[in-house]
N, C-alpha and C positions, 0 to 999 in steps of 0.2 A: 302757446308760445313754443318754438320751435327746440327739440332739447340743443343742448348747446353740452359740449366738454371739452375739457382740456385733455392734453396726451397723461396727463396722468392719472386720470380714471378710464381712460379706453384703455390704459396700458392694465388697471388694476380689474379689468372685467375680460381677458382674454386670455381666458383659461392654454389653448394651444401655444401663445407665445411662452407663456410663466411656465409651462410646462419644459419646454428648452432649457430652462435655468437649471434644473436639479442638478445638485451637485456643485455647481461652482460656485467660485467666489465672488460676489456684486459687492463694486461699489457705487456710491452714490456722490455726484457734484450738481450742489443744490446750495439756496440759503434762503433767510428768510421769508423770501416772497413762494418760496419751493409749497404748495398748499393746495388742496382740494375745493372746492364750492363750501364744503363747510369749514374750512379753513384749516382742515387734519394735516399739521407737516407730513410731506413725502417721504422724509424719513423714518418717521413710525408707518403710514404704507406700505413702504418694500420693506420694513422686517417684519409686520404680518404678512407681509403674501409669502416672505421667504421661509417661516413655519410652516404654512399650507402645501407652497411646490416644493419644498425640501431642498431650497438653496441657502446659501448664507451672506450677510452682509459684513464685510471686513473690514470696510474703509469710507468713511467718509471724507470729501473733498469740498473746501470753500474758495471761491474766486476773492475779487477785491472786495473788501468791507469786513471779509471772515464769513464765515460759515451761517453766524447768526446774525450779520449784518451791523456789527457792532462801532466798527472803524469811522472815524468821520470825514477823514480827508483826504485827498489822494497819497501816495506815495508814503501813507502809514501801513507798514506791512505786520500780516499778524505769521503766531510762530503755529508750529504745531502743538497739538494738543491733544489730552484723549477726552471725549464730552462725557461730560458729566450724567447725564441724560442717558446714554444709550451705552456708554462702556467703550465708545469706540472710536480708537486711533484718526483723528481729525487729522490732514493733510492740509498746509496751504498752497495755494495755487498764486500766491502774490504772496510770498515773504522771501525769502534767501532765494528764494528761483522761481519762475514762473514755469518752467518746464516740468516735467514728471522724471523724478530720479528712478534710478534703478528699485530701493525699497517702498518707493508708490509702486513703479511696476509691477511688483511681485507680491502686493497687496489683494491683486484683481484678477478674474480673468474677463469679466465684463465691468464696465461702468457706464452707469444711466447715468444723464444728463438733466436736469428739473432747472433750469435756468429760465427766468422773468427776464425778459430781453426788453427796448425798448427804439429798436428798428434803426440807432446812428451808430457810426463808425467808429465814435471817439470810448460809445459807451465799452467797458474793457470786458464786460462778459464773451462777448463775441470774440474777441482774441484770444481769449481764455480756451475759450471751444476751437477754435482753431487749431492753435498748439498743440493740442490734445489730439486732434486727427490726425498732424505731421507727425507728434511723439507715436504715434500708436503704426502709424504707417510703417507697411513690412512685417508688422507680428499675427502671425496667421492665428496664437492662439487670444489673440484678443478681441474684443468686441466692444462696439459704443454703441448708445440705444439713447434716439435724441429724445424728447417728452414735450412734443410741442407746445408751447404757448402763442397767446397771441400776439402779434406787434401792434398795440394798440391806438398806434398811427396810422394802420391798416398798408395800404398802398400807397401812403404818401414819398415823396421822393424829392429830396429838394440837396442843392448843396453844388459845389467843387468834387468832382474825382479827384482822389489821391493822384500826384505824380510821382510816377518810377523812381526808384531811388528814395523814398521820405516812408517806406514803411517803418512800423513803430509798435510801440502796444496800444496807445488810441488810431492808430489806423494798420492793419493787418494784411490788408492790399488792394490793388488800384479800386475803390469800389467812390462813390457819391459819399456824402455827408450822413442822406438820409435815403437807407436804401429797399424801402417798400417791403422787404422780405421776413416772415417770420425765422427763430432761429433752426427751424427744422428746413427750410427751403435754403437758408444760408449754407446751414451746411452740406447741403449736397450739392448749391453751385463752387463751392470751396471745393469737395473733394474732385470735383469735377476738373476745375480750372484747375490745380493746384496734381492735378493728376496721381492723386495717395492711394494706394493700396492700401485701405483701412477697412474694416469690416464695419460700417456703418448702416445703421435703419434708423429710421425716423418713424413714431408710432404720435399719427397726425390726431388733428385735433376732429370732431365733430359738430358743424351746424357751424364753423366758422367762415363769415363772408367780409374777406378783407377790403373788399371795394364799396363797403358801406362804413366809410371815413367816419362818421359822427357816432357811430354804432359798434367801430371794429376792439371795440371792450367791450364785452355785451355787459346791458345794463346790471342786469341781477347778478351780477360780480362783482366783491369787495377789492377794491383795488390795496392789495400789501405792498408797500413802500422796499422795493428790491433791492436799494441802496438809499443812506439815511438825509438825500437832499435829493430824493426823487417822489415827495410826497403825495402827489397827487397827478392825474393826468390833466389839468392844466401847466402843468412842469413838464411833461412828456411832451406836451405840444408846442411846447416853446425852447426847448432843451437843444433842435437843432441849431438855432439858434444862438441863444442863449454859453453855450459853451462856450463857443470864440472865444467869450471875455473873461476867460479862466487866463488866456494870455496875453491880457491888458491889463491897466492900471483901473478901469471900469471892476466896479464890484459886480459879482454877480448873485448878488444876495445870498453869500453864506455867511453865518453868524446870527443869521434874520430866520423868519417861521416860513418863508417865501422865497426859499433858495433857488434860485434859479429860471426864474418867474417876475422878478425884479430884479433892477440894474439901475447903478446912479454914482456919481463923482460929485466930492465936495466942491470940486472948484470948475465945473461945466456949467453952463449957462442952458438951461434944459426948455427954456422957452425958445430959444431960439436956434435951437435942433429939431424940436421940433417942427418949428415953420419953416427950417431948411427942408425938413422932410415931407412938408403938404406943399411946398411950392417944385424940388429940383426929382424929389421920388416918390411920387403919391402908390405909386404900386408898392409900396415897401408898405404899405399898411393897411392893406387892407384884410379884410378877414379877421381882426381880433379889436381891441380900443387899448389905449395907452392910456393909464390913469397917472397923474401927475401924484408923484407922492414926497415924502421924506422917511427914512429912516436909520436905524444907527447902531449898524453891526455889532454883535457882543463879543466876536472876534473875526479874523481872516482880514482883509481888505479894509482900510477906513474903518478899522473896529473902535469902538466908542465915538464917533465921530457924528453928528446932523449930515446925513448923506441923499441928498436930493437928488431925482432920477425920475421912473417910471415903472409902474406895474405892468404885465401883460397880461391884460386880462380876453381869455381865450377858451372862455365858456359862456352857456347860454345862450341868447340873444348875439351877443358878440362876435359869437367864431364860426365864422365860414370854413371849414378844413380844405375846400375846392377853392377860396383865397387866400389864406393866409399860409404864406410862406416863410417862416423862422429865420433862415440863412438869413436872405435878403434882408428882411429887418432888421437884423442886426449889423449886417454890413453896410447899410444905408445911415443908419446912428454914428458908426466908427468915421462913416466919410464926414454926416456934417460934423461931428467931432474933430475932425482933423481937422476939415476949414474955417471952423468957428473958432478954434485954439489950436491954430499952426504951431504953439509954441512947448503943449503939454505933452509930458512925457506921455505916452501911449500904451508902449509895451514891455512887458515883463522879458526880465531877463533869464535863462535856462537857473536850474534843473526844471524839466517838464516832466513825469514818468517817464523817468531811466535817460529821457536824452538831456546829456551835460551841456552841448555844445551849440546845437539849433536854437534860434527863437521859438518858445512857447506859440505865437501865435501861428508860424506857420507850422509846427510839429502838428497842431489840434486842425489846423485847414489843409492839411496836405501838400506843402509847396511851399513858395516863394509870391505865385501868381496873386494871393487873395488881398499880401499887404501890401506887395506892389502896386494894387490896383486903390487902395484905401488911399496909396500915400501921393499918388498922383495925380495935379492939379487937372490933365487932360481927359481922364477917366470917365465915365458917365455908369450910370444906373443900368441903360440899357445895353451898355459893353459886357458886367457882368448877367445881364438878364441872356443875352444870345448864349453866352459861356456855360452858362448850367444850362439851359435846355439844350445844349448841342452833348454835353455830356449825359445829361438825363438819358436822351435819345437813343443814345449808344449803349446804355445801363441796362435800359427795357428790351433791347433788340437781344442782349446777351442772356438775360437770365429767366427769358419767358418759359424755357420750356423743363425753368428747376419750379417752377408753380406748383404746386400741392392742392391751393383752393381756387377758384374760381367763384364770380357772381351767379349769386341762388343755389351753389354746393352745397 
């Protein structure tokens, strides 16, 4: 078997980089999923290597969920802390401010990055890193040291570009839904496009081939759960999807063991969406199966309620990763939904993370374009099919040459 590592055991075997370190102060932004092959948190790693190279850890940083991924819901912000485990002044990166205050600043003079990405725009890790590069732009004595993971979507790339004007914290800038790049290749087309004077590297991964879709989480990898309703990579592979409906009245299975992997309304008529959807969009389905189910959330959405819908089931047998396309799916459900019950309320009303004023659903789609096209009677499947691949198109031509891996690298 071919070795295979993540960036943070090439980063914990290369004596000349950790050698750089002596003397300063590292922090680390990491959580849960932050882990080794044997599942050693990255945080006990860089404080053994920082005894060995004679640097010191000062700061730990958590994005949304907290550090140890403890938060359940969006827009629950954690405070700071000092952990209990390590002695050490915990930062958050989603509570009173998503930015780096002056005393994170002067916490660090380097900060590693161990973030479990999961390749879409709306996921708030990538924002997270983002900000981090703008914060840090112009300070000549600081440093970021990304720890690549894999996108365990690999190359897939599906969705709406953001339009000008609608960045956010689920969308960070004009990029696709779903945008093929691990977060060490994001962020160098970031610093690039975004033109930061930040002192960034990226300490890439080995034996990773992201254009092997089925494969691009290699098997002999325990998949940790990066955030607490991303349980599994049947949830990865359905999650571009699947989001949208965080800004409809559609559940998207939280409260359930299958968050975001299922989706259903008490009061839709689910047989007959679906045979809108094998008769008016047969392309919206294929690549995965639809199991017809019931269930009945213990909170969030329709909580306590007989909530009838569908699974997506997109493993096994089932899932093609070269057909099945998330967006689409779920944008093809919202249409027969709209025409099967012209008269159901649809979408949620704002707060969205942080925005008071936009609708939810076009904050998480990027625009105005994706409900405009759900709510209108003239609209077809293959209007929004030209719309993403002419964006796709445009995606791949921009960011081929921030690539890191290539097929059989």
């Amino acid at each position: 078997m071919k070795t295979f590592l993540f960036g943070i055991e090439v980063f914990a075997k290369n004596e000349k980089s950790l050698r750089k370190l002596k003397g300063q102060r590292v922090a680390l932004l990491g959580h849960q999923a932050s882990v080794d092959a044997s599942l050693k948190p990255s945080d006990k790693i860089v404080e053994e290597l920082a005894g060995i190279y004679g640097f010191r850890v000062t700061a730990l940083f958590g994005p949304q969920h907290g550090f140890r991924g403890e938060k359940q819901d969006n827009m629950v912000e954690s405070g700071d802390f000092t952990d209990k485990s390590t002695g050490l002044t915990t930062f958050s990166l989603y509570g009173k401010t998503r930015r780096l205050t002056k005393q994170m600043l002067d916490s660090f003079d380097t900060i590693i990055v161990d973030l479990q990405d999961v390749g879409v725009r709306v996921y708030t890790f990538l924002t997270t890193l983002c900000y981090l590069l703008e914060d840090l732009s112009g300070y000549s004595g600081k440093s970021v040291i990304v720890l690549d993971r894999p996108n365990p979507a690999g190359r897939a790339m599906d969705g709406l570009t953001l339009e000008t004007g609608w960045e956010s914290f689920v969308g960070v800038a004009e990029i696709p839904m779903q945008h093929g790049l691990t977060l060490g290749e994001f962020a160098l087309w970031f610093k690039s496009n975004k033109k930061l004077s930040v002192n960034l590297s990226v300490v890439p991964m080995e034996g990773y081939n992201p254009d092997d879709s089925i494969h691009a989480w290699p098997e002999n990898r325990v998949w940790i759960q990066p955030s607490p309703n991303m349980p599994g990579l049947y949830t990865v592979r359905a999650y571009p999807g699947t989001v949208i409906l965080e800004g409809t009245t559609l559940s998207e299975g939280r409260g359930t063991t299958r968050p975001l992997s299922i989706f259903g309304h008490p009061n839709v008529d689910w047989d007959k969406v679906f045979n809108w959807l094998k008769e008016k969009a047969p392309e919206t389905l294929k690549g995965c199966h639809l199991r017809q189910i019931t269930f009945q959330p213990t909170f969030h959405k329709h909580a306590n309620k007989p909530t009838s819908g569908f699974e997506i089931i997109a493993e096994g047998s089932f899932y093609n990763p070269d057909l099945f396309k998330p967006f689409l799916l779920i944008a093809g459900v919202l249409k027969a939904v709209r025409y099967i019950h012209p008269d159901l309320e649809l979408w949620t009303k704002p707060p969205y993370e942080y925005e008071y004023e936009k609708l939810p659903v076009d904050v998480i789609t990027g625009g105005k374009t994706f409900r405009k096209w759900v709510e209108s009677p003239s609209s077809s499947i293959k209007d929004l099919i030209e719309k993403i691949e002419s964006d796709i198109a445009l995606w791949k031509n921009e960011i081929s040459e921030h690539f890191i891996y290539h097929a059989g690298v």
